[in-house]
N, C-alpha and C positions, 0 to 999 in steps of 0.2 A: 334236421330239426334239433334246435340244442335250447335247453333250461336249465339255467343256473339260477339255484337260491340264495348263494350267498358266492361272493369272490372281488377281492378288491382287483385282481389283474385278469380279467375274464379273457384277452386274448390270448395271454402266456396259457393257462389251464386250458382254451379251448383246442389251443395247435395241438400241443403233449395229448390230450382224449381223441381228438380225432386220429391222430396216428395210433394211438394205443384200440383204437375201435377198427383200425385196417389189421393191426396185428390178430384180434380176436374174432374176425371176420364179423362183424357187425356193421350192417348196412343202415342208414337214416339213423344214425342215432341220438336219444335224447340224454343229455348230461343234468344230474340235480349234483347239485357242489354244494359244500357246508363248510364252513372251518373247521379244524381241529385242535391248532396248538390252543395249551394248557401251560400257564407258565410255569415253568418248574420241569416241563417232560422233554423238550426238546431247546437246543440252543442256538445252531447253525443253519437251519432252515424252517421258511414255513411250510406247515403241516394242512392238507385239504381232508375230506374225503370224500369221495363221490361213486357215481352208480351209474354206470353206460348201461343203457336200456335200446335193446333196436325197436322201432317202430315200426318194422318191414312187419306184417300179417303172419308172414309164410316163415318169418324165422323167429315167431315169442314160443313158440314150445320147445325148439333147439335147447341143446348146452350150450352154455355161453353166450345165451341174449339178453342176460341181464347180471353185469357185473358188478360186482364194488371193490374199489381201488385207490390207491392212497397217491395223493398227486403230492409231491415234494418240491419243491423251488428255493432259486437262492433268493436273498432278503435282498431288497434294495437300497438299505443304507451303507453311502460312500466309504466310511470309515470305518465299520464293519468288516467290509469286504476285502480290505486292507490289512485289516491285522487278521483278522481269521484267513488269508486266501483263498476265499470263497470259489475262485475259479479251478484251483489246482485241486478241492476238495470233491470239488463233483467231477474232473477229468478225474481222480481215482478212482470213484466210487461206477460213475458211466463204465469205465473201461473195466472195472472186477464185476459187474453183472452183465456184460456186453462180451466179454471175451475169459476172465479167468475163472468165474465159475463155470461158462461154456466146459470149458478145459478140465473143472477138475468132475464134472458130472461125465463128460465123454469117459474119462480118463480110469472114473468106477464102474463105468459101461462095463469098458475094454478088458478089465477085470474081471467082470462077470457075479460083482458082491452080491451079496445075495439081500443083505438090507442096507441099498446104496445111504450116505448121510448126505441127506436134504436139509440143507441147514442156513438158507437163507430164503425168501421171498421169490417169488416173478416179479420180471422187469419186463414191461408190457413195450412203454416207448420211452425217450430221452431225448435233451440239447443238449447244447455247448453253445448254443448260440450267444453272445455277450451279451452279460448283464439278466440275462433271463434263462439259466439255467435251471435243469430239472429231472424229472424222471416220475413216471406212474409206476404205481409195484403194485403187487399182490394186496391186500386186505386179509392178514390172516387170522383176522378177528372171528369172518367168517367160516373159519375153519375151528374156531373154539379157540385160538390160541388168547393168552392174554398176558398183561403185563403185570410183575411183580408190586410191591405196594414200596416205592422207593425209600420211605421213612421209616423204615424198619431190616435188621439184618435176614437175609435170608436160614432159613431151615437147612438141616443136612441134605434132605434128598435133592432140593435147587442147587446147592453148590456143588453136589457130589455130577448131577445129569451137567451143568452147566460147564462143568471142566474137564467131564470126560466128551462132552461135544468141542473145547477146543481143541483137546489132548485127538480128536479124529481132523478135523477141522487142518493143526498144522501134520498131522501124519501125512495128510493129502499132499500138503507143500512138501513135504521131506523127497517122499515116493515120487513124486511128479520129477523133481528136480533130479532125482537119480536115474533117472529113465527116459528125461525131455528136459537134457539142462539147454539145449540152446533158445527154447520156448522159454521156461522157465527164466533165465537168462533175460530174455526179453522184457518178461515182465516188468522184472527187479529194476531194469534201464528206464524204463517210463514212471514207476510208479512213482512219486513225490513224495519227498519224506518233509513232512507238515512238520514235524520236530524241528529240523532245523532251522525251519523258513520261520515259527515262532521264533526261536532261539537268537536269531537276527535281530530280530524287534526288539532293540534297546529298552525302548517303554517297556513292551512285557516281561523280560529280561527283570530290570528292577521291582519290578510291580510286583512277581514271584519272590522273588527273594525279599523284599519286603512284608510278601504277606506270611511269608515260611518264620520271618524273625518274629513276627506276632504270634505265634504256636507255642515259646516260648514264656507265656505267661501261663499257658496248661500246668506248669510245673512250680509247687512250693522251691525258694532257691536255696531252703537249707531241709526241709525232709526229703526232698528228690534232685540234692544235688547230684549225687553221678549219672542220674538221667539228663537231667540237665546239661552237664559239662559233654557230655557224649554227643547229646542233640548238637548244640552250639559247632562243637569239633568239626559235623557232618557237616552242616549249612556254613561252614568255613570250605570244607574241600568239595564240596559244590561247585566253588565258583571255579575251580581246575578241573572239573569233569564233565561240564559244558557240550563236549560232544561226545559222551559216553553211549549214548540210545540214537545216536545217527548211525542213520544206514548205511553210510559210507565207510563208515568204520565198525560194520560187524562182520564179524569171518564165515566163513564157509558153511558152518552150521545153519545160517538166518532160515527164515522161513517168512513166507506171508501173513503179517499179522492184522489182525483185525484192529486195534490199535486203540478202539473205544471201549472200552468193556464193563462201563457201569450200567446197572441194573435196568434199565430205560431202551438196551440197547438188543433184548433177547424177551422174546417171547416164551411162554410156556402153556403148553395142551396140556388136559385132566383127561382124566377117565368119568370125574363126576366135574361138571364145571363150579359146583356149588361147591366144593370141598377143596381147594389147590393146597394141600398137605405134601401131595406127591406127583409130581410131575410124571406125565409119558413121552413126553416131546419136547424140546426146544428147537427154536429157530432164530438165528442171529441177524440183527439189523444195522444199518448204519455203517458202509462201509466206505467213508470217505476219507479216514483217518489210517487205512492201509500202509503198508512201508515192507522192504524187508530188512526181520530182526529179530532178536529172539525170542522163541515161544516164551520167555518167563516173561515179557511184557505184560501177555494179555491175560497171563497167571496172576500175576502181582496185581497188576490192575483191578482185574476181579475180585479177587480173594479178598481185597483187604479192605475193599470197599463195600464189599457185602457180606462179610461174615461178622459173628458177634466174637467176642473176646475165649470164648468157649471152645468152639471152632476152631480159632489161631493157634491154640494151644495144643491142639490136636494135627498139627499143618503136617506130619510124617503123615498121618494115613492119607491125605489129600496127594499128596506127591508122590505118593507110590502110588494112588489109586492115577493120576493121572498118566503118570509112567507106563502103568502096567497096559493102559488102553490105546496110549501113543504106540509104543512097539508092537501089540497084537494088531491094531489097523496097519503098518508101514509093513508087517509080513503081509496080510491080508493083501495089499496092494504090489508084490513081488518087491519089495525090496529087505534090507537085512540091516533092521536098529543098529544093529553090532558096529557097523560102518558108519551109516549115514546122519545116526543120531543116538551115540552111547551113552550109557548111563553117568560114564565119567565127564561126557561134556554136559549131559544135564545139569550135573552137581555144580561144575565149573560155571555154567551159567548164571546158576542160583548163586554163587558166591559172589559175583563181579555185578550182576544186573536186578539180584531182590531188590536195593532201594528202590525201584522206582515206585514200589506199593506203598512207600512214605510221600512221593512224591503227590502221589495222584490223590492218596487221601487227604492230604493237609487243608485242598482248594475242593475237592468233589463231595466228602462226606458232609461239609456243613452246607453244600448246596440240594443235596439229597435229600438232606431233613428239614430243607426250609417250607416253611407256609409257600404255596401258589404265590398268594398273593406280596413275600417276602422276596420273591428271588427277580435278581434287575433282567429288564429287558436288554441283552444285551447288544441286539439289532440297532438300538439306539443313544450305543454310546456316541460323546463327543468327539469332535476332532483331537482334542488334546487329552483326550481319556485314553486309557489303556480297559480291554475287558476283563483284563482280572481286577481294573481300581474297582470295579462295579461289585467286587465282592467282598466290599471291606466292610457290607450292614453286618448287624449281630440279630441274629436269627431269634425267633422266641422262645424257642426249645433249645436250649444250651448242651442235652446231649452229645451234638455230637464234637464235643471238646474232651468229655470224658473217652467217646470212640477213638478221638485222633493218639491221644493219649497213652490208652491201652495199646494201640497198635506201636508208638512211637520206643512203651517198655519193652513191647516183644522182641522188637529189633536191638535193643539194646541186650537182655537177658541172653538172646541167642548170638550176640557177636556178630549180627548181620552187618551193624552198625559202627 
């Protein structure tokens, strides 16, 4: 028996819950379904949420007969699906809950950690079927976890828990791959690197650099000329470094990155749920955008999309704090930093791979701080639209020009740039 409240594709949702209802041994089951996306918190797929309920007598007092679970699916516009690779983005995301985090929770088993890091959701069921891809996960709302408030930079204790969870996060990939490179190996051969397959896309191609050359009005062109000129310089050697963040061309160090890492994309548990000052838990979502590359990806990415100008200027202790917890888990897990991930190649990484935190920000912070009702659907661009022309509106709150800004002198002050 199935009930659905709300669902524009009730057969695609009803296949993914009935299999996700054989996984969690629930027999006769009833399905209530709601929407969820919210525009502004999700881009690449639509968001459900719903509650498998068994109606068997003999199993409502069981664990687990009455669940709530988040049903995710690809969007069904043609053009979309196209420039995003909607299909390549769920085989990563299907295959890293279906096989790699299999691998890296065995993998802490066999270790014997004493507080394994849980740091993604349950994957209950999934397709690949065309055109109606998907996957049911966890509901970890129900567990108290919740989301950051996007339009504002986070606090020290979220950035500090949020980077020492990917500083464990890529320790897993380091240690895995010193101890199970022909596995690991495997991985890295399947996984799709979504960078370059955008990177292709002529349209978006121009559309980026177009919208990177409009950043440039952030800047007075006679009180912040040498910001200015420095800026300009970068988005000239841009266009030569093209395939800098392909996976194909990063060396031996790479690890599996999560690859999305703005705010929208990690949950956080309290101690008081009324109070989210200080986090006790994160748990990381959204892993479609996968590749292997370097940890500074999903550093930069993070960082510079969520911290305030206060924070950045403090970015030494963030990098030794993340440092210090990457090496302590890679011992924890039998392998030896010293080899497989030294502090000299960190540093070399941060030299050659920080901009991408100018990258990400240029297009993500003014989408972060837009109104709901300000940010385009991007499900329904045109055929001759690119999704980034979709974010050429100007936002009500003009902040985050002064954000982009701030972050664009940091780079420049410290010679990142």
């Amino acid at each position: 028996m199935s009930n659905c409240s709300s669902a524009k594709d009730n057969s695609k949702i009803f296949d993914l819950l009935n299999e996700a209802s054989k996984q969690l041994n629930i027999t006769n089951p009833k399905f209530d379904v709601s929407s969820t996306n919210k525009k502004g918190d999700g881009y690449m797929s639509v968001i459900y949420n719903a509650t498998i309920t068994s109606t068997n007598e003999d199993e409502r007092n069981e664990k687990n007969k009455k669940v709530s679970v988040i049903v995710k699916l690809s969007p069904e516009n043609k053009n979309f699906r196209e420039q995003a690779f909607t299909k390549e983005l769920f085989e990563n995301e299907i295959m890293f809950y279906h096989e790699i985090l299999t691998s890296f929770h065995e993998f802490q088993k066999s270790k014997s950690i004493e507080k394994p890091f849980i740091f993604a959701p349950k994957c209950y069921a999934s397709t690949m079927m065309n055109e109606r891809e998907g996957l049911v996960l966890e509901n970890l709302k129900v567990k108290g976890f919740q989301l950051w408030n996007r339009m504002i930079p986070m606090n020290r204790n979220h950035l500090e828990i949020t980077l020492k969870g990917y500083a464990k996060f890529h320790a897993l990939s380091i240690a895995f791959k010193d101890q199970h490179k022909e596995k690991f190996l495997e991985y890295k051969t399947r996984m799709h690197d979504v960078f370059e397959l955008y990177d292709r896309n002529s349209v978006s191609k121009e559309s980026f650099q177009k919208m990177a050359e409009g950043v440039t009005s952030y800047f007075d062109p006679i009180k912040d000329k040498k910001y200015l000129e420095k800026f300009v310089n970068y988005l000239q050697s841009m266009k030569d470094t093209s395939g800098l963040f392909y996976s194909k061309n990063m060396d031996e160090y790479g690890v599996v990155i999560h690859g999305d890492g703005w705010c929208n994309n990690m949950m956080y548990k309290y101690e008081d749920s009324t109070n989210n000052s200080k986090p006790l838990d994160i748990c990381f979502l959204d892993f479609q955008i996968i590749n292997y590359n370097t940890p500074i990806h999903d550093f930069t990415h993070f960082f510079y999309t969520s911290s305030s100008k206060e924070d950045q200027d403090n970015l030494e202790h963030y990098i030794n704090m993340y440092y210090e917890t990457l090496s302590d888990f890679i011992k924890k897990l039998g392998s030896d930093p010293e080899k497989t991930y030294p502090k000299s190649v960190f540093n070399a990484h941060w030299k050659k791979y920080c901009s991408n935190g100018i990258n990400v920000a240029m297009f993500m912070i003014k989408m972060m701080t837009s109104e709901s009702d300000e940010v385009p659907d991007f499900a329904k661009t045109s055929e001759k639209e690119s999704i980034l022309d979709a974010l050429s509106y100007e936002p009500k709150n003009t902040d985050y020009k002064k954000r982009v800004r701030d972050i664009i002198v940091h780079f420049c002050d410290r010679g990142f740039i």
